[in-house]
N, C-alpha and C positions, 0 to 999 in steps of 0.2 A: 621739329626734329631737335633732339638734346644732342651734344658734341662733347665728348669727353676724350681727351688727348694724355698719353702719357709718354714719359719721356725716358727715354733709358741708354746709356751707357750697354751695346751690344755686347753678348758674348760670340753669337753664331752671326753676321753679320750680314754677309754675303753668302748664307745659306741658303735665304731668303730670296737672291735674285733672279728674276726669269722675265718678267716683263719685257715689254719691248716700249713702252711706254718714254715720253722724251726726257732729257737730262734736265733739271734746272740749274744752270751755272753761275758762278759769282766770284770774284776776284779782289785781292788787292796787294799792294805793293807798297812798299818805301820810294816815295818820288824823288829820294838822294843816290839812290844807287842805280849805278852803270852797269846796266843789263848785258851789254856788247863784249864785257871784257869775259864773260861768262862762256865755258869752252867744253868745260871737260864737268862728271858728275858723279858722286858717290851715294850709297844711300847709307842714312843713317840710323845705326844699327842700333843703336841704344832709345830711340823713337818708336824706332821700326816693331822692336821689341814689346812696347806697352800697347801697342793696337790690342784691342780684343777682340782679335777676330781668328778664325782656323789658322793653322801656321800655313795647310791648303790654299785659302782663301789670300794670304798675305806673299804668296809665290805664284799666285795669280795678278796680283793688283803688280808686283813687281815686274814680272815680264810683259806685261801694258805699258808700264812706265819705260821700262830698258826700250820697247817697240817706237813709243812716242818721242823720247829723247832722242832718238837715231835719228828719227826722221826731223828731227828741227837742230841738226847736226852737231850732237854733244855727241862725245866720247866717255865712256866709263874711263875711273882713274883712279890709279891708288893714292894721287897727290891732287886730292880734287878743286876745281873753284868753286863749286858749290854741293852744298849736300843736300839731300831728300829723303824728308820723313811722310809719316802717312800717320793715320786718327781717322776710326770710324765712329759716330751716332747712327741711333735709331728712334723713330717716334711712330709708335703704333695711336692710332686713331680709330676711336671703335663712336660710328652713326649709331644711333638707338634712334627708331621711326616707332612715336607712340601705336599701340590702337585703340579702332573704340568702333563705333557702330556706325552702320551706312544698311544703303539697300544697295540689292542685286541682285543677279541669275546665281547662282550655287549650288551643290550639288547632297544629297546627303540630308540628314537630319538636320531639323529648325522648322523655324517661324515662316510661314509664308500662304500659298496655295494649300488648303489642305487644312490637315487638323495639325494642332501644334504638337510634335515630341514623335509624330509619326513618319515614316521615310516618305520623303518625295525628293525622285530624280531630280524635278528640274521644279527648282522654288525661284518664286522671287521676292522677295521682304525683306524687313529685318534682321540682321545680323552682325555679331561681336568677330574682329577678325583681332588677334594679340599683336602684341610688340613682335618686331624684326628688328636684329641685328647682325649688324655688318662690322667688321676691320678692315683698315688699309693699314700696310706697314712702309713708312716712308724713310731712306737713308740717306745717308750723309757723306760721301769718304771726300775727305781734305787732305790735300797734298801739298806739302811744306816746304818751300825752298831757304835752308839756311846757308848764310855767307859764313863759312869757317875760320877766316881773320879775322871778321868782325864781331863773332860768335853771335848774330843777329837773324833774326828773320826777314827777309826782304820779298819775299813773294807768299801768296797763300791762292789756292783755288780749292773751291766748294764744288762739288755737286751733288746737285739732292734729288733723288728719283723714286719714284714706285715701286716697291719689291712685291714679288711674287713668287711664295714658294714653288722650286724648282727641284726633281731630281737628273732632271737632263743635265750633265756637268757643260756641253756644248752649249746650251741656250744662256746659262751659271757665266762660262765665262765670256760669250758675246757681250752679258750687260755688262761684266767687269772694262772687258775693253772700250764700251761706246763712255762708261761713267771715264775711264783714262781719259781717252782722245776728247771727250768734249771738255773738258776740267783745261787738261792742256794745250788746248787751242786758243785759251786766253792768252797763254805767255808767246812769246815775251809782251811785256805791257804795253800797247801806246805810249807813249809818254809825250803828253801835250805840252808844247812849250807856254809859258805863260809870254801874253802881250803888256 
């Protein structure tokens, strides 16, 4: 099997979503900043802005986030502690499974039972089956926590999952919210202390 992977910078993003398939998550953080004093949150709109993705799609990923924030008890604020940006990737991945020749049952014209080039239902011999090809389209949305004094990034969470073209906007944005809540289930960090 040949694996040929491309990689793109989405424009329709999460047009693509429907899957039920699970989230892969990934996290990281600045181990010098005090997650605790962290209260209140904005999103930041000049970020927010370069996503390419539906402005649809990006009032969907937002009301996930506003959803998720409540629930790990931030308040929205015009005078935030922290702010939040978003960034989506996409990487389509297309299988190519060679063919070539085997025996078997078949149906149809060929080699087999019979005289060759003549119909027979049911052969079994010889035969050419082609290439098969398949895409999966995998994405990305990363959600950004930056500290506004420090004009720094101190948090990042990934999640990267299976997209499935969908025109159910319902099923569209169950996977928006499960990519939220699983991304943000990392925060706040552990923060291990060193021995």
């Amino acid at each position: 099997m040949k694996k040929i992977t491309f990689l793109a910078i989405p424009a329709l993003f999460l047009l693509l979503i429907g899957s039920c398939a699970s989230v892969n998550v990934l996290s990281d953080y600045d181990k010098q900043t005090d997650f605790t004093t962290y209260k209140s949150y904005a999103f930041y709109k000049t970020g927010i802005d370069r996503a390419q993705i539906s402005d649809l799609d990006k009032k969907r990923i937002l009301r996930a986030i506003e959803t998720e924030m409540d629930s790990l008890g931030f308040v929205k604020s015009d005078k935030p502690d922290i702010l939040i940006s978003i960034f989506t990737k996409e990487r389509v991945e297309v299988d190519i499974y060679n063919g070539g020749w085997g025996y078997g049952w078949g149906w149809g014209y060929g080699w087999g039972w019979g005289y060759p080039g003549f119909y027979n239902p049911y052969f079994y011999g010889p035969g050419y089956y082609g290439n098969n090809v398949s895409t999966r389209t995998e994405g990305s949305l990363y959600i950004d926590l930056i500290d506004p004094v420090k004009k720094e990034l101190v948090w990042q969470g990934r999640g990267v999952g299976t997209l499935n073209n969908t025109k159910n906007i319902e099923k569209k944005e169950k996977r928006i919210r499960q990519f939220v809540s699983q991304i943000l289930q990392q925060y706040p960090p552990e923060v291990i202390a060193a021995n």
